[in-house]
Structure formats: structure tokens, C-alpha cells
BAKOL-903444 format. One record per residue: z, y, x negated of N, C-alpha, C in turn; residue in one letter. Coordinates in steps of 0.1 Angstrom, whole numbers, plus 5000, padded with zeros to 4 digits. Example, Ala and Ser with C-alpha at 12.3 -4.5 7.8 and 13.67 -1.06 7.14 Angstrom:
<nodes>
507849434868507849554877507849674868A/507149784872507149894863507950004871S/
</nodes>
This chain:
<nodes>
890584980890891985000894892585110885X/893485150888894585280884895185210874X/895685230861896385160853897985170856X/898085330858899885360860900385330866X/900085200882900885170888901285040883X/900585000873900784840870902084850857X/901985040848903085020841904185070843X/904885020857906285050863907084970862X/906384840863907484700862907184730843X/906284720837906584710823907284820817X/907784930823909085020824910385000823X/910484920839911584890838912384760826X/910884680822911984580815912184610804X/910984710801911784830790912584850786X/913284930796914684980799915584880794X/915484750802916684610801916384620784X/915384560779915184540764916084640756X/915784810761916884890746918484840750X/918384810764920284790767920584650760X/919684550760919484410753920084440738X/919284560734919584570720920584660717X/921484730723922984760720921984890712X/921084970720920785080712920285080700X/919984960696919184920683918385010677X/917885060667916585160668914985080664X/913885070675912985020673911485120669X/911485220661910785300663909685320648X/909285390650908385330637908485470626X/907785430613907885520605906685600599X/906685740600905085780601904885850587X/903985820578903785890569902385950569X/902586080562901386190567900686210550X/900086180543899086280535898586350534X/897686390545897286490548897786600563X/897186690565897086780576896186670592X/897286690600896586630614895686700619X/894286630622893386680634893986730644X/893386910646893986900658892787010664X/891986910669890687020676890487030690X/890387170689890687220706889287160715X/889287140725888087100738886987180735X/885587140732884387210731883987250743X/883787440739882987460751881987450753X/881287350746879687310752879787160751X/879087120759879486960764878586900752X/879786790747878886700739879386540744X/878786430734878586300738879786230729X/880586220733881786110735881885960738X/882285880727882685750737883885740746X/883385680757884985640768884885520768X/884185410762884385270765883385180754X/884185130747882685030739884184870736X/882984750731883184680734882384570717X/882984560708882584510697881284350698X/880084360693879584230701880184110693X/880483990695880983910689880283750682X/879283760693878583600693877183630703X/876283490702875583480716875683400720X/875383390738875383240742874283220741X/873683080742872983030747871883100758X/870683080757870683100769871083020785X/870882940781871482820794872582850793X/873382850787875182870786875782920801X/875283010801876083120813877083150814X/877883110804879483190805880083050818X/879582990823879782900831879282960848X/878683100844877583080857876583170858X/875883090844874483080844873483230840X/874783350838874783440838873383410818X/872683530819871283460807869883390813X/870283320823868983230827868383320833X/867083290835865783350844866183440853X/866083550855865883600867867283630874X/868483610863869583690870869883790864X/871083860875871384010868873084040869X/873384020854874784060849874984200853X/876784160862877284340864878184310861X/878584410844879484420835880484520842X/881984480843882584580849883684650835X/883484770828884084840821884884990826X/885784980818886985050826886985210810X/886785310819886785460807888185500803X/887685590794888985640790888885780792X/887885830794887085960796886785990805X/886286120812885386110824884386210817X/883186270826881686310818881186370834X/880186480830879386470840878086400837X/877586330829876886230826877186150817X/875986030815876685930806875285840802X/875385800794874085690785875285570780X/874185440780874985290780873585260766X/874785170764874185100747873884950754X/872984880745872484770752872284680737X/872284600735871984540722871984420722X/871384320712870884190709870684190697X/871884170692872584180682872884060672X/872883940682872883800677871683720684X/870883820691870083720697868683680685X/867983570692866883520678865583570681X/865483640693864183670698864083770708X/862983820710863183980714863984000728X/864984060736865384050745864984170754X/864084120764863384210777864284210786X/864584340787865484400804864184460807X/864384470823863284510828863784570841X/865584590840865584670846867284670846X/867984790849869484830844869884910853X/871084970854871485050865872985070860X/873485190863874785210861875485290872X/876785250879877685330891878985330888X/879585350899880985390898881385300906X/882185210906882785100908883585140921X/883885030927884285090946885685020944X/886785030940887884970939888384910949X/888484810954889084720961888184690974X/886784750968885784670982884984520982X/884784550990883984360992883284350976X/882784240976882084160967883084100955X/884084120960885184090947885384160936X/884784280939885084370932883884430922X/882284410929881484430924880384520931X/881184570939880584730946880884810943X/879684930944879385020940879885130950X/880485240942880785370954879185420958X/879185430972878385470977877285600974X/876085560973875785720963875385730949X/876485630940876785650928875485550915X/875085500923874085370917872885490903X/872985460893871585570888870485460879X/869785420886868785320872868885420862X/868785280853868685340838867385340832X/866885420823865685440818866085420801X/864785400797864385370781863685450777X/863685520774862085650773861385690781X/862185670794861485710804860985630811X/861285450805860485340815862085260823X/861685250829862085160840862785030833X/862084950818862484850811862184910795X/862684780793862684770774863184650765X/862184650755862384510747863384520734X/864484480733865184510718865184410710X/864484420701864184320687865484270685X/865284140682866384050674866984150662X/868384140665869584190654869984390659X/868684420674868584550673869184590683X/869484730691869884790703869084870707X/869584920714868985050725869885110735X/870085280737870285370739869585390754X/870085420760869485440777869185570776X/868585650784868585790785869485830792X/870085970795871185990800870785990813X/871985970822871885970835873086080841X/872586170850874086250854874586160869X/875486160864877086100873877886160870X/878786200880880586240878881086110873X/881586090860882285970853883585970859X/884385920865885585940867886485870853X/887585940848888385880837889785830844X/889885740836890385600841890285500852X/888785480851888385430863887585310858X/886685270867885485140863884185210870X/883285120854881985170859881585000863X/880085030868879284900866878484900856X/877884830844876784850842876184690844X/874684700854873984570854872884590845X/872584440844871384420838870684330840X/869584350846867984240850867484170838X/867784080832867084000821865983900830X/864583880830863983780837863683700830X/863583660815863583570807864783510802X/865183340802866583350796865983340780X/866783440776867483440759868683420754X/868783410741870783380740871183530744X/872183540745872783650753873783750743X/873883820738874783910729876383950737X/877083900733878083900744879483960734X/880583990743881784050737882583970748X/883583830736884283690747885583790749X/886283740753888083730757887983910761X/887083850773886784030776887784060782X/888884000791890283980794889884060808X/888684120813887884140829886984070836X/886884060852886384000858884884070857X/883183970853881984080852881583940864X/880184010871879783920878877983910876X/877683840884876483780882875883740893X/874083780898873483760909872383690907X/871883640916870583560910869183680920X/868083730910867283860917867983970905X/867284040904867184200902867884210916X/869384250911870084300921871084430916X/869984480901870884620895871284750904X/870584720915870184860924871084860937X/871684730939872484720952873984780949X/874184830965875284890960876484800965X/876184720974876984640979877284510970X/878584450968878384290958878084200963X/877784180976877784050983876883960975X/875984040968874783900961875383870942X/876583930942877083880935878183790935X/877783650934878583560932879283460930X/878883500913879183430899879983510895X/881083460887881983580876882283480865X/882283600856882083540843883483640832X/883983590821885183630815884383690805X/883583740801882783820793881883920793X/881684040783881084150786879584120782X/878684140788876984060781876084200782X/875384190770874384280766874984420762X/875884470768876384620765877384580759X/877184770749877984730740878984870742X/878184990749879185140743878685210758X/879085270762878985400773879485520764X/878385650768879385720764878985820773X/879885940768879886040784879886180780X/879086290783878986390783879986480791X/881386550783882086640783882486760776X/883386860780883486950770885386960777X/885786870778887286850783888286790768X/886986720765888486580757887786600739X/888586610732888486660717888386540711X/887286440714887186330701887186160705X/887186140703887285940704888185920693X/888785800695889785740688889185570687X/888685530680888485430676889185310677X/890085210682890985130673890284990673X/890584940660889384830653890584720651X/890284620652891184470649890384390653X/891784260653891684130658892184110677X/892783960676892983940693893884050697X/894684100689895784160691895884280695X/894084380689893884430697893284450710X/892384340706891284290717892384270731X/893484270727894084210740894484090749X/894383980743893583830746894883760753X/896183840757897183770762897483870770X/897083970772897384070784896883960796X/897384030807896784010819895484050823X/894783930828893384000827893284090843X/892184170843892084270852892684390853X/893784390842895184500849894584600833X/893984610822894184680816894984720809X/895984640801897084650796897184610780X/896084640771895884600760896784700753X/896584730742897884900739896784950736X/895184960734894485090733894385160746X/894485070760894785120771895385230774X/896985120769897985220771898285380762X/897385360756897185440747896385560750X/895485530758894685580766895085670776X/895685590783896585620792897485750791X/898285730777899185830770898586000772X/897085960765896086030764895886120770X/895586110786895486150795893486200799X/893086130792891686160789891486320783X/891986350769892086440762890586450751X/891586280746890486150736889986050745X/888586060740888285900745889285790731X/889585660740889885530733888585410733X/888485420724887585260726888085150717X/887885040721888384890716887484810707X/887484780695887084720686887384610680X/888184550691889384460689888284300689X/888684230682887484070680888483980678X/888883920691889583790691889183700673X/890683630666889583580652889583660644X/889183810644888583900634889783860620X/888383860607889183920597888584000588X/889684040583889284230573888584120566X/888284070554887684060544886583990548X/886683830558885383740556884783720570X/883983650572882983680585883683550589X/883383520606883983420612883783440631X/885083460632884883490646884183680646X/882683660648882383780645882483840627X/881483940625881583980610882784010608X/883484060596883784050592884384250595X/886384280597886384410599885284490586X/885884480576884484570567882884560566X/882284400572881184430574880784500585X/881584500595881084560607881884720612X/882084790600882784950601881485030607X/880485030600879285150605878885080617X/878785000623878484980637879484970650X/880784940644881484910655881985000660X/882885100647883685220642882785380644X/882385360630881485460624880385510632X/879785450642878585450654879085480664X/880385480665880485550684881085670683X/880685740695879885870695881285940696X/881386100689882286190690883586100680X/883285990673884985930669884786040657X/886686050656887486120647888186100643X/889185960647889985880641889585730644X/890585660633890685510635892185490632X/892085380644893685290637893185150642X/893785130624893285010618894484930619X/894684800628895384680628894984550621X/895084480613894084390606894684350601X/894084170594895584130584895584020587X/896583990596897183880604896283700597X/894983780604894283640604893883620591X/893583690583892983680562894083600556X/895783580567896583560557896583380563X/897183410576897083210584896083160583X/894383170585893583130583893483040573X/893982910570893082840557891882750559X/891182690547891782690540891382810529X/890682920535889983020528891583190536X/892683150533893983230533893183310523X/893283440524893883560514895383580516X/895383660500896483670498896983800504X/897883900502898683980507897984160496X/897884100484896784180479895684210477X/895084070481893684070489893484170502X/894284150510894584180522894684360520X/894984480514895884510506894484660500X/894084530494892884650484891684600495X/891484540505890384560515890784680524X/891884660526892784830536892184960530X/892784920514892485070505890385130509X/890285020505888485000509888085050525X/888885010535888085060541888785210548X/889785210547889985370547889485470535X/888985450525887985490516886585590523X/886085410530884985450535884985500549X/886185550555886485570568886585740566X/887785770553887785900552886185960547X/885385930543883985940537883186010552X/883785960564882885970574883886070580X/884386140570885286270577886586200590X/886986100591887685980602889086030595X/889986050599891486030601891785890603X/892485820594892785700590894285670602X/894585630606895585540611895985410609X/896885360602896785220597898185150605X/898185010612899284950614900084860604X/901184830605901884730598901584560607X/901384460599901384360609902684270615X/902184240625903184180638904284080626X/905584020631905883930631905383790638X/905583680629905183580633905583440635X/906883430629907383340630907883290641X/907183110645907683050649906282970656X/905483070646903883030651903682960641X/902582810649902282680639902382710624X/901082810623900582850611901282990599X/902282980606903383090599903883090592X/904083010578904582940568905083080563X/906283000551906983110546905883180537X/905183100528904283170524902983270525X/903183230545902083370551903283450552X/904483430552905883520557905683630542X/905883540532906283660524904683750518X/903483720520902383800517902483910527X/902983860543902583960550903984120547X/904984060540905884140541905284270529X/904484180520903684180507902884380515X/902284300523901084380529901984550539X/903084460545903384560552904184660541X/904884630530905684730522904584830512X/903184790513902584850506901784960520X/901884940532901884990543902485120544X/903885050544904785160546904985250532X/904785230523904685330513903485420509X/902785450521901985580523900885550515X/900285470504899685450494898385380498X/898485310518896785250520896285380529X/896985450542896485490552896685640550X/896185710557896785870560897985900566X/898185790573898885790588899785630595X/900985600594901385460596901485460606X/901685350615902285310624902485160629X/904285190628905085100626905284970635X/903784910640903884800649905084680645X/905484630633906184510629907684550635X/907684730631909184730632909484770649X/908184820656908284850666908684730675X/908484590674908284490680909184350677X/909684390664910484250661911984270669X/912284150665913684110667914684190658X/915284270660916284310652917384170647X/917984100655918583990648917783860641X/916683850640915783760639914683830633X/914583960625912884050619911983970621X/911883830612910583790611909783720626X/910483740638910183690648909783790656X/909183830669908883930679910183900688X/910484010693911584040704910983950714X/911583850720911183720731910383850743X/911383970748910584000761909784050754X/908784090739907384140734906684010730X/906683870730906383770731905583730739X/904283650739903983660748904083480753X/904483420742905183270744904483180730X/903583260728902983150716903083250697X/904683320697904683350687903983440677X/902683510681901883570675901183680679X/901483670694900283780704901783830714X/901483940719902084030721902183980740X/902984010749903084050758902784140770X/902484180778901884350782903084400778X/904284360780905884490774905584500757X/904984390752904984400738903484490737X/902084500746901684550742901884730746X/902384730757903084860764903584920752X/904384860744905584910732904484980725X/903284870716902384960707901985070712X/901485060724900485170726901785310732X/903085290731903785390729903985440718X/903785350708904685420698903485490687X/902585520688901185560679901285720679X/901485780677902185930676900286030679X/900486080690898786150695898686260687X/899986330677899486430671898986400664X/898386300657898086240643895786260648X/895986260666894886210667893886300670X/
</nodes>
């Protein structure tokens, strides 16, 4: 689906919100260090990300996401939405948490048929391309390893959905990316090649085995990275509609930059948990997808509520300094958020209140990032700061709204990018 028709209603309540606030000013504050990237479109086509997808966990193989998706002889169709378009494209595949070697034996990638049968798991007619491995048909990826497809030419459309399937005939635990916040589905057969969905149908809330698409252009000047927790991940948007703020962000974009999402329901900067840990996992999640030039780093939140292993606010603080360190190192333009307000959430004690304020004033004084951006002030309550504005709320005090995530992904300033 089209994203910009879904952000018309989150427009107008927009609109109600600044009149709500008597003109209030909700805007954020940018501080620069350095000189902004600003690189013009290559005239020779190179390889860009338009869509990646951080891995998080595995299932089981019996598990199936609740249908069965892993076991013998079915074939996952991951449905991922670009930020790019390409006249070709190669898909990343990985088994990353799995314990034993994981055999595809057969893959396929198309262009998604929006709003035809199968519930949304047909293929535009034409568009189907098996995916190859060196040239084979299959391929085995060693436990903790990935793999690279060879390129395939397709017209990528940007801002659109691809498919990518995958024929596993052995069940293994599965390498998955949860709170995928999209509908993927699931057939029983090697059914990577069909273009029709009818033999798909199982649907599952998770992205399995893929981890990155990327796309051959010489239109769009770069990837933009953005790395977090649920918050970026998205995990209270609406599912199906695309409304996380790297989306909207995307969106802004106009497929210039690719956006990709690094967002890990759980994630925290310093310790491993739901998923490694943001610093353990920079050179694969960040640092590894293709054409990036920037990052914006949102992170925090969870190092501070989490006990009973809470960091503190300068813990929190000199991990920031650390990994923009190692971000400028890889030539990356740093973008750093301030974190959300939180109060009124279980785990929000005064004393996560005043570390985070700890975290954000060392934020705002230019001294972690290249580049701020003012999500806390973008989003709170002006009569209430330590709280989010109710319509950016998404009811549980801590996660954003689609109007609260609509807000971020407005307010990120594209010259920076």
C-alpha cells in the first residue's frame, strides 16, 4: 500500500493538537559540529539499502510463529515495504541465531500486487525472479552466518512492497525479526515461484530469515540508518499501514535516501537482552547496510527502567559518546535523539525521571552527537513535560501513537542527511 493516503487523518489531528496547544512551540533544537552531507545522485548506479530488518531471536523450529511457518517443507512470504526504488536488487538471508546449518533450497523475490487475492500475498504479474546463490538455485548458511543472493534485475518500485519467499525443507530454528508490525504469510510446498497467494494461508506477525534488500540506483544519495528500541521498531503503530517515524521519514524523503529500520523491540545501548545489545550489534545492523551515510541514534529508554540491572544516566551517556565514536570512524554522520517522556508508565520512577533528564541535557548540549534531534521536546506535554502529549500517546505512557510517531518522523531536519 501507498503510505500518504493513510497520513491525512494523522494531519488533520495535527492540526487540532497545535490549536490544543494555544500555539505552544513544539519543535526541536539542532545542534551542528560539523559540515552537513550533502551528496549529489551518482551517475553510475550503485547498491543501496531500501529495507532491512534487525534479526532479533529464533524460533523454534516447531514454533511457527503460530502457523507452523520453519517446519518441513513450507515456504515463508516475507512481505517488506522500500524506501527506494532500483532497477535491480539482491536480498540478505541469514541464521544468525540458528544452531545448525540452515538449507534454502529455493527463494524468489517480486513486486507485491496490492490489494489482490491471497490476502495480500500476490505477486504483480511478471514480476516473480528466483533467487540464486552463486549461481545455484539453493544454499546452506552456517550457524551465526548469512548470505547474499545474487542480483536479480526488477523495476523496484519505491514506496511499495516486495515479496521475498523462502523454501526451507528441513525444520530449523528460524532467525526471525518479532513485532514486525506486517502481515508475512506462509504455504505448505515450495510455493516461492507462484505468483498467485491462494496457497498461501498462514500469516504470521514476523519477518523470517531475511534480513536487508538492497537496490541498484543512481537516483537516491545514500541510506539513512535509524537504530533503537520498540520505539523505533514501531511496536504500537498500526500494523500494515507503515507508520513507524523511519517511515514517515522516508516518506519525507521522497526516495532521495534510502531509510532502513534497526529498531529491536527491548533493545538496550549497553547490555544484551531482547536482541544484542545497540553497541554489540553496530557493524552488522548499522555499519553493514549498503550505501549508509548516516545514523540516528534513539536509545536509552530501556538501560534506564529495566531493573534490576538499570544503568544510570551516565552510563547511558558515555555508551552514546562510544558509539558515535565508532560511527564517525566509518565516515557516518551521527544523528542522535533525546529520549521520550515517560511518565505515568509503571516503571517510570522519579529516579528513571531524573537520569533521563541526566541523559537528555547532555544531549542537548552538543557534546554526544554531530546532530540533535529534539524527540522529548517534540512530543511532550507542554503543561505536564514529563508526560507525552495524550493525542502522541499511544495509551500505555511510553510508546508513541501513529500522530506521535507522524510528529518524529517530521521533525528530523533531511539537511543533516
Amino acid at each position: 500500500m501507498n503510505k500518504r493516503q493513510g497520513y491525512a487523518s494523522l494531519a488533520a489531528l495535527m492540526a487540532v493538537v497545535a490549536l490544543i496547544c494555544g500555539g505552544i512551540y513544539l519543535g526541536i533544537d539542532t545542534v551542528k559540529n560539523r559540515p552537513a552531507l550533502r551528496t549529489p545522485p551518482s551517475a553510475t548506479p550503485v547498491w543501496l539499502a531500501t529495507w532491512a530488518a534487525a534479526p532479533v531471536a529464533a524460533l523454534p523450529a516447531e514454533s511457527g510463529d503460530g502457523a507452523g511457518a520453519g517446519r518441513d517443507g513450507r515456504s515463508v512470504r516475507n512481505v517488506v515495504h522500500t524506501s527506494i526504488g532500483g532497477t535491480a536488487a539482491r536480498v540478505t538471508l541469514s541464521n544468525l541465531y540458528g544452531t545448525e546449518p540452515l538449507r534454502v533450497d529455493a527463494a524468489s523475490l517480486a513486486v507485491a500486487a496490492a490489494g489482490a487475492g491471497g490476502a495480500g500475498a500476490a505477486a504483480v504479474p511478471g514480476s516473480v525472479r528466483p533467487l540464486l546463490f552463486g549461481g545455484a538455485r539453493g544454499a546452506t548458511v552456517a550457524p551465526g552466518g548469512e548470505i547474499v543472493s545474487d542480483p536479480v534485475t526488477l523495476r523496484i518500485p519505491y514506496d511499495g512492497d516486495l515479496l521475498v519467499s523462502v523454501h526451507v525443507p528441513e525444520g530449523a530454528p528460524v532467525t526471525v525479526h518479532t513485532h514486525a508490525r506486517r502481515t508475512s504469510y506462509v504455504a505448505d510446498g515450495d510455493r516461492t515461484r507462484d505468483e498467485s497467494g491462494d496457497g498461501y494461508t498462514g500469516r504470521i506477525r514476523s519477518w523470517q530469515h531475511v534480513t536487508a534488500v538492497d537496490v541498484l540506483t543512481s537516483h537516491a544519495r545514500g541510506s539513512v540508518v535509524a537504530v533503537g528500541d520498540s520505539i523505533t521498531d514501531g511496536v504500537t503503530s498500526t500494523p500494515d499501514t507503515d507508520r513507524r517515524w523511519p517511515d514517515v521519514l522516508a516518506d519525507r524523503l521522497g526516495g532521495r535516501h534510502g531509510v532502513v529500520n534497526a529498531g529491536i523491540s527491548g533493545n538496550r545501548l549497553l547490555l544484551d537482552g531482547r536482541g544484542e545489545s545497540t553497541l554489540g550489534r553496530l557493524d552488522r545492523d548499522v555499519f553493514a547496510r549498503s550505501g549508509a551515510r548516516s545514523v540516528i541514534v534513539a536509545i536509552g529508554v530501556n538501560d534506564l527502567l529495566r531493573s534490576p540491572y538499570a544503568g544510570t544516566g551516565e552510563q547511558v551517556v558515555a555508551g552514546l559518546r562510544e558509539l558515535t565514536g565508532r560511527a564517525r570512524a566509518q565516515g557516518l554522520h551521527v544523528t542522535g535523539a533525546t529520549i521520550l517522556p515517560c511518565a505515568g508508565h509503571p516503571r517510570c520512577s522519579a529516579a528513571v525521571e531524573a537520569e533521563r533528564a541526566l541523559v537528555n541535557e547532555a544531549v542537548r548540549a552538543g557534546t554526544v552527537f554531530d546532530t540533535v534531534v529534539d524527540f522529548d521536546r517534540a512530543l511532550r506535554d507542554p503543561y505536564a513535560p514529563r508526560r507525552l502529549l495524550p493525542a502522541y500517546d499511544s495509551g500505555d505512557h511510553l510508546h508513541p501513537s501513529d500522530a506521535g510517531y507522524a510528529r518524529m518522523g517530521a521533525v528530523v531536519d533531511p539537511s543533516v542527511l
